[in-house]
N, CA, C and O atoms as a Tinker XYZ file with bonds, in Angstrom:
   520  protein
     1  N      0.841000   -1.167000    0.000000    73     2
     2  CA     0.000000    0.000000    0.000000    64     1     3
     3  C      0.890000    1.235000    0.000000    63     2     4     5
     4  O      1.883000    1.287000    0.726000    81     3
     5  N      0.512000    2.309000   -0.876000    73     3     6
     6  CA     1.082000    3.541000   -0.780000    64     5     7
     7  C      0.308000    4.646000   -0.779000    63     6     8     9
     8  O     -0.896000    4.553000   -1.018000    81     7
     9  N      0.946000    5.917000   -0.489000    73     7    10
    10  CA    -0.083000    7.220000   -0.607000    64     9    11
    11  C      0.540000    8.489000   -1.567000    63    10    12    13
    12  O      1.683000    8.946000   -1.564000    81    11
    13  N     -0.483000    8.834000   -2.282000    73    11    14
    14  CA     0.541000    9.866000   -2.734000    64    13    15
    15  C     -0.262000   10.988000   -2.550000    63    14    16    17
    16  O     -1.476000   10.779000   -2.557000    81    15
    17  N      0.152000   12.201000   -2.379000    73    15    18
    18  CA    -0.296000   13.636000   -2.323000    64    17    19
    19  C      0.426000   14.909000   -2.585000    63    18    20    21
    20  O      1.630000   15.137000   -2.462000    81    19
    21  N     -0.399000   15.583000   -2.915000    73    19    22
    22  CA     0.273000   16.719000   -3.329000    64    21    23
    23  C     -0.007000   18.028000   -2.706000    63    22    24    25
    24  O     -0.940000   18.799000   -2.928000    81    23
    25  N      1.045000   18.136000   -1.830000    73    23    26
    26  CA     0.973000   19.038000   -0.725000    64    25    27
    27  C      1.930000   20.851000   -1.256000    63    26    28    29
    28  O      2.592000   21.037000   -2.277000    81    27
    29  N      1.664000   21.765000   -0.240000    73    27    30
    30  CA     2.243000   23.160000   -0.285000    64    29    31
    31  C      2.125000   23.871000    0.734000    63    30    32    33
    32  O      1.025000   24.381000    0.944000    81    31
    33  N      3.077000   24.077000    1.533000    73    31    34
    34  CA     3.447000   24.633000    2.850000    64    33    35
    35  C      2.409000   23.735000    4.004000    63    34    36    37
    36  O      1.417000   24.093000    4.638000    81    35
    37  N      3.335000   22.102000    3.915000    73    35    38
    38  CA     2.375000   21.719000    5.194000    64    37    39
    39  C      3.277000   21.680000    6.599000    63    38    40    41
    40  O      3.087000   20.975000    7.590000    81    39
    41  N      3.939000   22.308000    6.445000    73    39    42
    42  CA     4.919000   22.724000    7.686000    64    41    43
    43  C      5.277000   21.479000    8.725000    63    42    44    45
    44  O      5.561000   20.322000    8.414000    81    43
    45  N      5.215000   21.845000    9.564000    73    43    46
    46  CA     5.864000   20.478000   10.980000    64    45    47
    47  C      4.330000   19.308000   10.738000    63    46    48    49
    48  O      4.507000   18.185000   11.210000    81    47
    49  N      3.156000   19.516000   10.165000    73    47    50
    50  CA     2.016000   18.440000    9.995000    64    49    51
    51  C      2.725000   17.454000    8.975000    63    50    52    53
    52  O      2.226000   16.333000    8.876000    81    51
    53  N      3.802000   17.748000    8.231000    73    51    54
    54  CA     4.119000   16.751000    7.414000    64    53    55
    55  C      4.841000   15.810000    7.764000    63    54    56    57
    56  O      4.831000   14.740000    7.156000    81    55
    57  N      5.627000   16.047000    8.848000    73    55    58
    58  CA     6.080000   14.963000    9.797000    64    57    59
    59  C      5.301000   13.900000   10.625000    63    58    60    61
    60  O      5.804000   12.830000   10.967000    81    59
    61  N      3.983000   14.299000   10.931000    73    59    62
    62  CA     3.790000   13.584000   11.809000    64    61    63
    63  C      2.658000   12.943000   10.338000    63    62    64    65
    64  O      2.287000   11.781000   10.509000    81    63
    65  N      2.327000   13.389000    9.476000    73    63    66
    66  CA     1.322000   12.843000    7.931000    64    65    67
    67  C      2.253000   10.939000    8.186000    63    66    68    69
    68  O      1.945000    9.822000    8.601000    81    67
    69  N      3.484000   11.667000    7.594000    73    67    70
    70  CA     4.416000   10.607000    7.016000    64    69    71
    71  C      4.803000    9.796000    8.333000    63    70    72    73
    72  O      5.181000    8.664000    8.032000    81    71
    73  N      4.815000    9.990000    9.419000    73    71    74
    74  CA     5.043000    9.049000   10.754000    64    73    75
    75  C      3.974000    7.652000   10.881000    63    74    76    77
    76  O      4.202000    6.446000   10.973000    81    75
    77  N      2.452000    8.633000   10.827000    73    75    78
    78  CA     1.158000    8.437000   10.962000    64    77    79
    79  C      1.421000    6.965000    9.943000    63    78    80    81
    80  O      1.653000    5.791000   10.230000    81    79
    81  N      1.281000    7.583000    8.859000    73    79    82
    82  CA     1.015000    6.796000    7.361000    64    81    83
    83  C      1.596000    5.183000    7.692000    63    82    84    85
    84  O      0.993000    4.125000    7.875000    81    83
    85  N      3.186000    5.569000    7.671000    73    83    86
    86  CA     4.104000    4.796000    7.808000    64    85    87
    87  C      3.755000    3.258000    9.290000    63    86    88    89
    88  O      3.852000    2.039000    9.154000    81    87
    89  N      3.358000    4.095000   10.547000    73    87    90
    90  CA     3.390000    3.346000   11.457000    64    89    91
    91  C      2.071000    2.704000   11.221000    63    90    92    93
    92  O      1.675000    2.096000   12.216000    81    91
    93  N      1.266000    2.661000   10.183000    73    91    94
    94  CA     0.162000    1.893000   10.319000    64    93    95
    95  C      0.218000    1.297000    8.857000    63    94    96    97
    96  O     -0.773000    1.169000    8.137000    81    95
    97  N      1.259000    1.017000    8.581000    73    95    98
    98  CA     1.143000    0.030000    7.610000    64    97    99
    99  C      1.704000    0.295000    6.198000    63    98   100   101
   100  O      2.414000   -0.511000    5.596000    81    99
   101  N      1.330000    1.470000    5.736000    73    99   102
   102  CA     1.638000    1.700000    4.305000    64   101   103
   103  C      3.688000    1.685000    4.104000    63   102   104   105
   104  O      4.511000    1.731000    5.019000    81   103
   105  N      3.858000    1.633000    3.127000    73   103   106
   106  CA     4.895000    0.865000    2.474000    64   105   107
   107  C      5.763000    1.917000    2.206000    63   106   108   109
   108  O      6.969000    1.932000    2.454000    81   107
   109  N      5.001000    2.930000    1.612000    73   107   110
   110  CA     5.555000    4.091000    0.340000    64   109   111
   111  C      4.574000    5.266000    0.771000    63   110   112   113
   112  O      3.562000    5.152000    1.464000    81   111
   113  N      5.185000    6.605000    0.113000    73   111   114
   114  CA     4.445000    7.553000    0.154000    64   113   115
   115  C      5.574000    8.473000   -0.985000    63   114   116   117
   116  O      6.782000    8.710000   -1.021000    81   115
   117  N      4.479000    8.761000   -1.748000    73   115   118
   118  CA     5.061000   10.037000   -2.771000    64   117   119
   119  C      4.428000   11.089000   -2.357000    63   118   120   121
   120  O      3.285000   11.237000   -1.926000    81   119
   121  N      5.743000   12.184000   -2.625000    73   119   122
   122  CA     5.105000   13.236000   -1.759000    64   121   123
   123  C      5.693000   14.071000   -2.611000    63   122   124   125
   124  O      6.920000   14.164000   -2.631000    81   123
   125  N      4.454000   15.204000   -3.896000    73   123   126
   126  CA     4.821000   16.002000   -4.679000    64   125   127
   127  C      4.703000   17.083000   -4.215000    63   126   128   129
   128  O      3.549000   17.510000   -4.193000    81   127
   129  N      5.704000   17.902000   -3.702000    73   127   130
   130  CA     5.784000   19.143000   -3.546000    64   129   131
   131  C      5.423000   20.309000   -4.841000    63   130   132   133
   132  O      6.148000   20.373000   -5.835000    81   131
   133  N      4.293000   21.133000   -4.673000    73   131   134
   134  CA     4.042000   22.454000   -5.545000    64   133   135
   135  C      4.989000   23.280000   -5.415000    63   134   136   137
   136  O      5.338000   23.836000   -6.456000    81   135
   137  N      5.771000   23.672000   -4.047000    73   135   138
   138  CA     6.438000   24.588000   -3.977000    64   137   139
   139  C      8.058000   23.538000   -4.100000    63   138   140   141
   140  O      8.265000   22.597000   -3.335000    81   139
   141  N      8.920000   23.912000   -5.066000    73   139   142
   142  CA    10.286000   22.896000   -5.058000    64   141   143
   143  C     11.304000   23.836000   -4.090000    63   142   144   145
   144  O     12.477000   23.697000   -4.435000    81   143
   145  N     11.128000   24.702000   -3.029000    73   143   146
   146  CA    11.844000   25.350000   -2.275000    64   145   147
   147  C     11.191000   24.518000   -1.024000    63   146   148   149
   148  O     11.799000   24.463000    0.044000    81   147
   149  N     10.019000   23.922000   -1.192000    73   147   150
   150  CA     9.243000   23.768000    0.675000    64   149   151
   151  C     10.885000   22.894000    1.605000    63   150   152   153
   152  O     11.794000   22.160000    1.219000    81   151
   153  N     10.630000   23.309000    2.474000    73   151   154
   154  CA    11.815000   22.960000    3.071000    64   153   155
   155  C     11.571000   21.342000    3.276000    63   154   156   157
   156  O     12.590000   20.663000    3.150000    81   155
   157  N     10.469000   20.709000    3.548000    73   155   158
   158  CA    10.097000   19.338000    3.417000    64   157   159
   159  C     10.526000   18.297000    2.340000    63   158   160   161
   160  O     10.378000   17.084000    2.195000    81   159
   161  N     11.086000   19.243000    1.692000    73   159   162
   162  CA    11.310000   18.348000    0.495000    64   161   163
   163  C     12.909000   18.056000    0.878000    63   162   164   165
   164  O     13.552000   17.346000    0.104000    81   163
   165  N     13.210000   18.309000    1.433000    73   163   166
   166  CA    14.519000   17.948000    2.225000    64   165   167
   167  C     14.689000   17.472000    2.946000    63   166   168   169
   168  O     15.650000   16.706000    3.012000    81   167
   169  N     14.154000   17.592000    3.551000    73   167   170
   170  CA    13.333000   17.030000    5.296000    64   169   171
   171  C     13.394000   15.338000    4.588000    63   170   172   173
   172  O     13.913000   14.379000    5.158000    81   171
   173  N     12.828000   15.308000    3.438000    73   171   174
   174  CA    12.087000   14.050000    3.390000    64   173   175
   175  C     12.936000   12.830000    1.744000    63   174   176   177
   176  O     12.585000   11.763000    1.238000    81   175
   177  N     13.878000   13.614000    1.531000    73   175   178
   178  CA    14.532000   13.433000    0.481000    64   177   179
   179  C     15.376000   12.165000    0.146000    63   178   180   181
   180  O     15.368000   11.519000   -0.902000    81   179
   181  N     16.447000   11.860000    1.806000    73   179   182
   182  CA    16.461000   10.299000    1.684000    64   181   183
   183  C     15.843000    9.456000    2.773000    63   182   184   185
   184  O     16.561000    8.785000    3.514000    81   183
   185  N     14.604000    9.471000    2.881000    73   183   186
   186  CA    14.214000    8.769000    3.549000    64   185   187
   187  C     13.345000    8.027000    2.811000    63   186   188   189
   188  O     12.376000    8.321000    2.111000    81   187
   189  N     14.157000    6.477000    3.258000    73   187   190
   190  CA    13.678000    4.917000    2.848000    64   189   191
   191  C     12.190000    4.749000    2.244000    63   190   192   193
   192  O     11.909000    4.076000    1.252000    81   191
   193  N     11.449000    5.366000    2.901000    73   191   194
   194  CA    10.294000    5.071000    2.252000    64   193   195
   195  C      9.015000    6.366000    1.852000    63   194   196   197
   196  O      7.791000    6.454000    1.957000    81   195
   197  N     10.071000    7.176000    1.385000    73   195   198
   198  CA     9.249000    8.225000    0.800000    64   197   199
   199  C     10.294000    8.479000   -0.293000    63   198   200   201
   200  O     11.502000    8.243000   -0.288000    81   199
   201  N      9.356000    9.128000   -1.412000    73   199   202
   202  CA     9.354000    9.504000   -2.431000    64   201   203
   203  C      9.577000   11.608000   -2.881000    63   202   204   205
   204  O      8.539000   12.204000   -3.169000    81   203
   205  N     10.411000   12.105000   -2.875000    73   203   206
   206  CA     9.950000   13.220000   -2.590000    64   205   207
   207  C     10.467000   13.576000   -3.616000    63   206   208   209
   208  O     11.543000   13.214000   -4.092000    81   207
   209  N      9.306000   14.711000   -4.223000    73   207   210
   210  CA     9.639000   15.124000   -5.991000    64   209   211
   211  C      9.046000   16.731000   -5.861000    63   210   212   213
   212  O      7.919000   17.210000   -5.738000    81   211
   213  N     10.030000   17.133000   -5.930000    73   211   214
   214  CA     9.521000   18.923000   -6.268000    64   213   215
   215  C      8.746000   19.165000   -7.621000    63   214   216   217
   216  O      8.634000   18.268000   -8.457000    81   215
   217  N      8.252000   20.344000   -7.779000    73   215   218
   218  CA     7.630000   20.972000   -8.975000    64   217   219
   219  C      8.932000   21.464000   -9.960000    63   218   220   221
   220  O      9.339000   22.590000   -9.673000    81   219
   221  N      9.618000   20.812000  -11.036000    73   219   222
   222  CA    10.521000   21.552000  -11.618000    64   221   223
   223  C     10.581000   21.406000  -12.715000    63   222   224   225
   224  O      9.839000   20.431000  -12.603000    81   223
   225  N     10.794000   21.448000  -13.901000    73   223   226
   226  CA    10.802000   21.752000  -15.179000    64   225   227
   227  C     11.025000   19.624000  -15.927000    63   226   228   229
   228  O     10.740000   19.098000  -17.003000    81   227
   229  N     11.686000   19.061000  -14.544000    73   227   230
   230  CA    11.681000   17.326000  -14.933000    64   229   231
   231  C     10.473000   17.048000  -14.701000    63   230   232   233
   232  O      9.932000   16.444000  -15.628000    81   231
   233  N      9.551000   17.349000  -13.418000    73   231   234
   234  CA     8.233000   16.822000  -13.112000    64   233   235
   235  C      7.476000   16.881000  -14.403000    63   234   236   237
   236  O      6.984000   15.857000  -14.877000    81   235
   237  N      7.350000   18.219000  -15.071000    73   235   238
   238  CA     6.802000   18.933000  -16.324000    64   237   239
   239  C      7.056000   18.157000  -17.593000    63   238   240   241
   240  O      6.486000   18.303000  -18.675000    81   239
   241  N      8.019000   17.299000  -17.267000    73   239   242
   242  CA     8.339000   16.766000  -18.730000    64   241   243
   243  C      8.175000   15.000000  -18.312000    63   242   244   245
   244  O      8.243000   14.070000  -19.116000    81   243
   245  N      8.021000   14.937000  -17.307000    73   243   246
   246  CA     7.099000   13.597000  -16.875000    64   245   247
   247  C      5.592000   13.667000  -17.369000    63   246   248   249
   248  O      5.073000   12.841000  -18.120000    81   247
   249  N      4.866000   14.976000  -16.734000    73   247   250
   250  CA     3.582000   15.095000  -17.201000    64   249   251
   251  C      3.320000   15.211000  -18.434000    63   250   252   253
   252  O      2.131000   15.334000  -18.726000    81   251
   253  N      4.136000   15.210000  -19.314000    73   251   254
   254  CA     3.514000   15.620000  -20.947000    64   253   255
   255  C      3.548000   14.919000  -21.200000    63   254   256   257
   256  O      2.539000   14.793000  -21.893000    81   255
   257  N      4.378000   13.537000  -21.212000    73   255   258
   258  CA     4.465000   12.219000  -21.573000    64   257   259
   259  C      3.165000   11.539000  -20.937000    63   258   260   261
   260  O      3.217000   10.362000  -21.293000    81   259
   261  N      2.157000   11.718000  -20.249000    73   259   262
   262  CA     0.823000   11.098000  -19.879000    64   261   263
   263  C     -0.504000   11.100000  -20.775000    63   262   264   265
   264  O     -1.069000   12.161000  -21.038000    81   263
   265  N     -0.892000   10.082000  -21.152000    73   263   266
   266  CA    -2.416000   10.637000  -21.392000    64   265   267
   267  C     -3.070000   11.380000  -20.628000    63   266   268   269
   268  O     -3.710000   12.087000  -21.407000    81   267
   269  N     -3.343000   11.701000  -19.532000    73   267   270
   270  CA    -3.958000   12.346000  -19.107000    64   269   271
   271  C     -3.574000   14.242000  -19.391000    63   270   272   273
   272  O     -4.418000   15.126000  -19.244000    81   271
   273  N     -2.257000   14.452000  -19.771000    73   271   274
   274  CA    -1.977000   15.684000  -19.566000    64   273   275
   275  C     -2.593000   15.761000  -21.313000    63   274   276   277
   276  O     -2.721000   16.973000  -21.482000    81   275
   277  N     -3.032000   15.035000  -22.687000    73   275   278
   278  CA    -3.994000   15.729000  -23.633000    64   277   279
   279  C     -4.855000   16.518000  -22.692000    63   278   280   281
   280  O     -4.726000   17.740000  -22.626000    81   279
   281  N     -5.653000   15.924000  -22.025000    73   279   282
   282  CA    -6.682000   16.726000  -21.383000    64   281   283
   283  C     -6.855000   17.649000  -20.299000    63   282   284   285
   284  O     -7.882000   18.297000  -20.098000    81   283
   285  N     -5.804000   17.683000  -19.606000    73   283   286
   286  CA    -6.045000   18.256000  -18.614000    64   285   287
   287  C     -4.224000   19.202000  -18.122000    63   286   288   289
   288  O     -3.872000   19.602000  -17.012000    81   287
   289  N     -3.397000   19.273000  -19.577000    73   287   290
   290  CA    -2.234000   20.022000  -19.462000    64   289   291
   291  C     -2.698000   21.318000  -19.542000    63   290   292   293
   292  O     -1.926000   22.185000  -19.132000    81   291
   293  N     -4.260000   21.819000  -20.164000    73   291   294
   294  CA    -3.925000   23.536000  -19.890000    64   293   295
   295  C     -4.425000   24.152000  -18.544000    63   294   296   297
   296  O     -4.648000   25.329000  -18.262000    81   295
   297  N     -4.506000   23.318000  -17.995000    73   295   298
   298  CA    -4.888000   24.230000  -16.498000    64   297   299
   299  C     -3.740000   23.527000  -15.203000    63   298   300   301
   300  O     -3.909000   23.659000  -13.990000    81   299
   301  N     -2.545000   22.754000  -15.899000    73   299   302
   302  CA    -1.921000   22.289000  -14.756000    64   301   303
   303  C     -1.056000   23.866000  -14.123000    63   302   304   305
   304  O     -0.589000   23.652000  -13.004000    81   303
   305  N     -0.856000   24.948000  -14.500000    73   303   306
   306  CA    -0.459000   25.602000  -13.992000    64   305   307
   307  C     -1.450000   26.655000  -12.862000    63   306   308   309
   308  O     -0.950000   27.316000  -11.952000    81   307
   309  N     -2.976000   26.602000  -13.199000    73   307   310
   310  CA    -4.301000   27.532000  -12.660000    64   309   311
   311  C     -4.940000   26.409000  -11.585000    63   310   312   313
   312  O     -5.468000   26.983000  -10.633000    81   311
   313  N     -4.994000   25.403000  -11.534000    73   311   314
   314  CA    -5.696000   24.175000  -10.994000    64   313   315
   315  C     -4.918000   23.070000  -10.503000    63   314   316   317
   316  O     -4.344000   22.331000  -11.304000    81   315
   317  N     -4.826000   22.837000   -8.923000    73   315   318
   318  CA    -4.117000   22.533000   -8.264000    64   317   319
   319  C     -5.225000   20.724000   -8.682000    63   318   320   321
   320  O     -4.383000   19.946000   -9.129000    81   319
   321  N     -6.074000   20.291000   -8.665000    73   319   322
   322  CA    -6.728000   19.527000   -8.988000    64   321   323
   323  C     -6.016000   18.698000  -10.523000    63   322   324   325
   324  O     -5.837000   17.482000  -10.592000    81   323
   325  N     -5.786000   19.409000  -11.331000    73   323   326
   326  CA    -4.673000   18.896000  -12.706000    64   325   327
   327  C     -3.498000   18.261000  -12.328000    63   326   328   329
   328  O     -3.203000   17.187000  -12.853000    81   327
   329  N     -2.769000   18.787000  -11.466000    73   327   330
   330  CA    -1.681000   18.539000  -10.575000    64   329   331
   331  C     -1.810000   17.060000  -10.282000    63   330   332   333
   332  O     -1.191000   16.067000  -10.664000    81   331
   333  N     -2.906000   17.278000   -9.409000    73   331   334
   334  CA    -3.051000   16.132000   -8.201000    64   333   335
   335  C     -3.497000   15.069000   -9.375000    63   334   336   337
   336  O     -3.089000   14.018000   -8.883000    81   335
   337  N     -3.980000   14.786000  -10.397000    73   335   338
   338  CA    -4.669000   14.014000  -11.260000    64   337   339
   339  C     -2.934000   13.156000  -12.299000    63   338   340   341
   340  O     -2.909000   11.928000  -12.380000    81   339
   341  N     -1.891000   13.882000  -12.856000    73   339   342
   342  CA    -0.695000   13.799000  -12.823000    64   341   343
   343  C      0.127000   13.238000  -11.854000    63   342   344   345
   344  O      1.057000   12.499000  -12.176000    81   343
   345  N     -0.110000   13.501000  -10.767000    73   343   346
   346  CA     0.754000   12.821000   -9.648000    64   345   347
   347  C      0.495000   11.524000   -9.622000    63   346   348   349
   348  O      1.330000   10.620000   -9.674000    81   347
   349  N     -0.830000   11.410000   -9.527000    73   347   350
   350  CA    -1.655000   10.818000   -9.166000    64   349   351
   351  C     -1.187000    9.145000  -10.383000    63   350   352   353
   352  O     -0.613000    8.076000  -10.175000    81   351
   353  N     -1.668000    9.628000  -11.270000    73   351   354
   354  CA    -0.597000    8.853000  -12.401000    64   353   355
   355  C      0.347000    8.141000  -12.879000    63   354   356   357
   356  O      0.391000    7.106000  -13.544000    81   355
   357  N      1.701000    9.411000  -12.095000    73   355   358
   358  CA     2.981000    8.941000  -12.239000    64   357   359
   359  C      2.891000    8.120000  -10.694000    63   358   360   361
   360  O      3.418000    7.008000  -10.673000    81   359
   361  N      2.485000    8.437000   -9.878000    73   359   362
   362  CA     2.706000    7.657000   -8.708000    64   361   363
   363  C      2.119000    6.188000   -8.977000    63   362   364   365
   364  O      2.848000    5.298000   -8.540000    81   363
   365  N      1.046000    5.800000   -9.555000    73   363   366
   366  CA     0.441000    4.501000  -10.033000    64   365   367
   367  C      1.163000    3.799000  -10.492000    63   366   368   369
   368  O      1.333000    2.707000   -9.950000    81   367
   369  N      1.957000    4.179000  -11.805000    73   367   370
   370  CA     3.667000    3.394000  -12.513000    64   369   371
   371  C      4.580000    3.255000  -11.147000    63   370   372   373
   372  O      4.746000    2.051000  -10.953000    81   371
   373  N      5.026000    3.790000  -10.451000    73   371   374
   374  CA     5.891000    3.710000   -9.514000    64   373   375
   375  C      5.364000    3.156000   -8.206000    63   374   376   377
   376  O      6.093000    2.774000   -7.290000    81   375
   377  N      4.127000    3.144000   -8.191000    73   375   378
   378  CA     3.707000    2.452000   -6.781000    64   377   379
   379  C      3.770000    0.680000   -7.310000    63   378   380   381
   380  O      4.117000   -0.295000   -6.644000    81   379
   381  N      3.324000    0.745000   -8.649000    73   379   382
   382  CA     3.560000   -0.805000   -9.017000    64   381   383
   383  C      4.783000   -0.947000   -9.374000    63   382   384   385
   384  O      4.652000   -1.507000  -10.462000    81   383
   385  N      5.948000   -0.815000   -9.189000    73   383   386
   386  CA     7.144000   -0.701000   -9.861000    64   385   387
   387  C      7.859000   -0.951000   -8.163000    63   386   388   389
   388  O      9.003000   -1.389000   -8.047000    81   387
   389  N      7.107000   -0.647000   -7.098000    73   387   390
   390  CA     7.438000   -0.816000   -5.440000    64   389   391
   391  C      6.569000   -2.256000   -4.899000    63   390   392   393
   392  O      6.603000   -2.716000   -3.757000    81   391
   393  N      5.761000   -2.824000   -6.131000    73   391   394
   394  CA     4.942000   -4.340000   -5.992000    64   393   395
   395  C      3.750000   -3.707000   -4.975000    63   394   396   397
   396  O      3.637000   -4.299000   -3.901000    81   395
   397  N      2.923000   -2.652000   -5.193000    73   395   398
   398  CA     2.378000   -1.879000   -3.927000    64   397   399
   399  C      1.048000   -2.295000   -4.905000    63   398   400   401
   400  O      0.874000   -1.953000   -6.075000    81   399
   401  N      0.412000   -2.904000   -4.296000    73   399   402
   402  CA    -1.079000   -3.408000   -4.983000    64   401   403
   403  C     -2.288000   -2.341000   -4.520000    63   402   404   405
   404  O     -3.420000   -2.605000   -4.927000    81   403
   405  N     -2.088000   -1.058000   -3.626000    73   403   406
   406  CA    -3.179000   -0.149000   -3.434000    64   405   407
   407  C     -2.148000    1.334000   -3.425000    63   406   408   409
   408  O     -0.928000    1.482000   -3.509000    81   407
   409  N     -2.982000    2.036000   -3.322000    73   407   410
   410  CA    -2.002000    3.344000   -4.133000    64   409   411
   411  C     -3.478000    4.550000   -3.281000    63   410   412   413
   412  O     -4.458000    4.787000   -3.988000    81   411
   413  N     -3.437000    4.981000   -2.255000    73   411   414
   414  CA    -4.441000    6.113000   -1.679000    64   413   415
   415  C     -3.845000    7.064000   -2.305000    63   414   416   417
   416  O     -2.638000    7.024000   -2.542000    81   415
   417  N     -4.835000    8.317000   -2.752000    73   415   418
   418  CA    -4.692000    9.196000   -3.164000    64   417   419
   419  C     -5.760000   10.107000   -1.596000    63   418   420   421
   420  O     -6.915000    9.900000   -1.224000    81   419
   421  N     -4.699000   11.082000   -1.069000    73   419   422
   422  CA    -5.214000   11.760000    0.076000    64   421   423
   423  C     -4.418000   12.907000    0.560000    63   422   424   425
   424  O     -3.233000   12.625000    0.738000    81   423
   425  N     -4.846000   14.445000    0.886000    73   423   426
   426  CA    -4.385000   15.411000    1.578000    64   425   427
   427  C     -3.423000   15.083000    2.156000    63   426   428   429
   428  O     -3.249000   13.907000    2.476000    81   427
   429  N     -2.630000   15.963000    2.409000    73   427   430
   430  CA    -1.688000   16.371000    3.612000    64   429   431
   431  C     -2.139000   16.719000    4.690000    63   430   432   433
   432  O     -1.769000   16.377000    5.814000    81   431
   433  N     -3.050000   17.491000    4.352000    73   431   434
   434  CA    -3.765000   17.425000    6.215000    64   433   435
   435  C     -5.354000   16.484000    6.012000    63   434   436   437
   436  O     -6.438000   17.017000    6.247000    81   435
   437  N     -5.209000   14.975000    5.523000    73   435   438
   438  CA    -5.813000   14.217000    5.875000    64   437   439
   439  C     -5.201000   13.089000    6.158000    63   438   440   441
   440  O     -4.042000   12.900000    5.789000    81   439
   441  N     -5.909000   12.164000    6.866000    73   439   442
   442  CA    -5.495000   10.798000    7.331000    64   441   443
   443  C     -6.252000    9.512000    7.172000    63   442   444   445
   444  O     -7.471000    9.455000    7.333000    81   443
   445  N     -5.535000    8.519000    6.864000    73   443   446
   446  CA    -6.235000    7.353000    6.756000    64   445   447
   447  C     -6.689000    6.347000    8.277000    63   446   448   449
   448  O     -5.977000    5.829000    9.137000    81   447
   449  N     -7.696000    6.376000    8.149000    73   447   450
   450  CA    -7.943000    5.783000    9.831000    64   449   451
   451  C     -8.722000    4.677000   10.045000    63   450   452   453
   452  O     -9.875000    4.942000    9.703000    81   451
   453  N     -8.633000    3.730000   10.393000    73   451   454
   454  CA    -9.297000    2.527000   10.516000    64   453   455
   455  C     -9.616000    2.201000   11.669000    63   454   456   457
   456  O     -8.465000    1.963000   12.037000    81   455
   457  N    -10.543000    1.877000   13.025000    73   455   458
   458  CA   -10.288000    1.949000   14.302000    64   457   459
   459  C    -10.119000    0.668000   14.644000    63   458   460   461
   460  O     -9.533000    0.324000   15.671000    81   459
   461  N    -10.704000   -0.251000   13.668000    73   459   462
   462  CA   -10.653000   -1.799000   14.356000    64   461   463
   463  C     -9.457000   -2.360000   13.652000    63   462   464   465
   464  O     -9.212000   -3.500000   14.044000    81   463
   465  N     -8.781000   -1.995000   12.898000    73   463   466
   466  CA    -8.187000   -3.042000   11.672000    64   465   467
   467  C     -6.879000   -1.918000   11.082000    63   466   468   469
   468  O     -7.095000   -0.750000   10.760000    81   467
   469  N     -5.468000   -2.626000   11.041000    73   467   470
   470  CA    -4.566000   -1.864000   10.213000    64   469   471
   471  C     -5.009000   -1.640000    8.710000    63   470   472   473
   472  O     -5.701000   -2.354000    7.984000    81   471
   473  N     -4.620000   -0.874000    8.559000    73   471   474
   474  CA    -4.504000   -0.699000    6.959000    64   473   475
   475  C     -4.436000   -1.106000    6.133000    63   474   476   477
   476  O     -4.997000   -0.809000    5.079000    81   475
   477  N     -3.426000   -2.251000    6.458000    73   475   478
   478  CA    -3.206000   -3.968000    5.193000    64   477   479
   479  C     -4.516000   -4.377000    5.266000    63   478   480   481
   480  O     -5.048000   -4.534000    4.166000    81   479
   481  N     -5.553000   -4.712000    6.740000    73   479   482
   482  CA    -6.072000   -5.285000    7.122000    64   481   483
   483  C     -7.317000   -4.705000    5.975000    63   482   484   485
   484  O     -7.871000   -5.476000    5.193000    81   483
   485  N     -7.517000   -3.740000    6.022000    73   483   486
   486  CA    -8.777000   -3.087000    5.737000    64   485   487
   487  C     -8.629000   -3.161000    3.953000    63   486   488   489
   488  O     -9.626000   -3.305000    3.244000    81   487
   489  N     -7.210000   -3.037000    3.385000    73   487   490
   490  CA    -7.286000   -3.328000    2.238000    64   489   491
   491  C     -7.765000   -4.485000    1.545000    63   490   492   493
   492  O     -8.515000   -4.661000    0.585000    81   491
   493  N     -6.752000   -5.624000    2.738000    73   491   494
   494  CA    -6.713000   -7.261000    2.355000    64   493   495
   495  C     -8.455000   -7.040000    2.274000    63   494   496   497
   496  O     -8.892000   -6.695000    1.176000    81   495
   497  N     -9.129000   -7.171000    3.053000    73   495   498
   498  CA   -10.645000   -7.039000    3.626000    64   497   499
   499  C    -11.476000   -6.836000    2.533000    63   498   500   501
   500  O    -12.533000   -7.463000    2.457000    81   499
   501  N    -11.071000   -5.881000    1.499000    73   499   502
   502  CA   -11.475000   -5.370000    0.301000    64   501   503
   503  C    -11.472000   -5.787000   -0.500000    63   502   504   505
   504  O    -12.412000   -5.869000   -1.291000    81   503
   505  N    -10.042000   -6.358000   -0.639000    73   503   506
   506  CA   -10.063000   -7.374000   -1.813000    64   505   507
   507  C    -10.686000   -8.807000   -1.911000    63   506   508   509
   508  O    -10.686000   -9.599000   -2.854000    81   507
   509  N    -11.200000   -8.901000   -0.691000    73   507   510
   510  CA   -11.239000   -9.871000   -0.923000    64   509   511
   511  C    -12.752000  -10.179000   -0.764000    63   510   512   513
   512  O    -13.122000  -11.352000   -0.703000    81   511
   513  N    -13.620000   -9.170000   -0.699000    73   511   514
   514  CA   -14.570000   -9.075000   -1.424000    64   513   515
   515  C    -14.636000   -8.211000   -2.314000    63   514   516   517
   516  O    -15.282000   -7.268000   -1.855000    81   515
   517  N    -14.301000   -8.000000   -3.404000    73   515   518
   518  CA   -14.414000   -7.360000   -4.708000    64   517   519
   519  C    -14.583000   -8.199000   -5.692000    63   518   520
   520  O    -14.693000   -7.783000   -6.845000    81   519
């Protein structure tokens, strides 16, 4: 299981996002920074099980190579939603490329919460009625 999101100035909450995430199960977390100065992106740069990718002129030339950016490349600079739909994307190739069979797409200041059951638990759970 992984998470990816696309966060901008989530200050000291991004520490405890990626603590949270991590201690309950998930594997991976890509974490696309809008701003490629946020100081988090440093913070979080070699650590084992995050992914951390600024906004920079390589991200940009990841996204054009997508189907999705025919449709939705003229507002990736006005619409933070275009963004997240791109990330969203490239993180799918790379979450399966980590053997990660679920891939959450969720805020920075949201959380995944299960009260009875870890996270594997609630996935396995899913799959296995689907």
């Amino acid at each position: 299981m992984a998470i990816v999101t696309t966060l901008r100035d989530a200050g000291g909450t991004l520490d405890s996002f990626v603590a949270y995430h991590l201690h309950h199960g998930f594997a991976h977390l890509f974490l696309f920074f809008d701003d490629p100065l946020d100081p988090g992106l440093e913070r979080f740069a070699q650590h084992p099980k995050v992914t951390a990718i600024p906004h920079d002129s390589h991200l940009r030339r990841l996204w054009a190579g997508l189907p999705e950016y025919r449709t939705g490349g003229e507002f990736m600079d006005s619409e933070v939603m275009a963004r997240q739909v791109f990330n969203a994307a490239l993180a799918m190739d790379w979450a399966r490329q980590k053997q990660c069979d679920w891939l959450l797409h969720i805020d920075a200041d949201e959380l995944f919460f299960t009260p009875r059951q870890s996270a594997m638990g609630h996935f396995s759970e899913s799959h296995a009625s689907a």
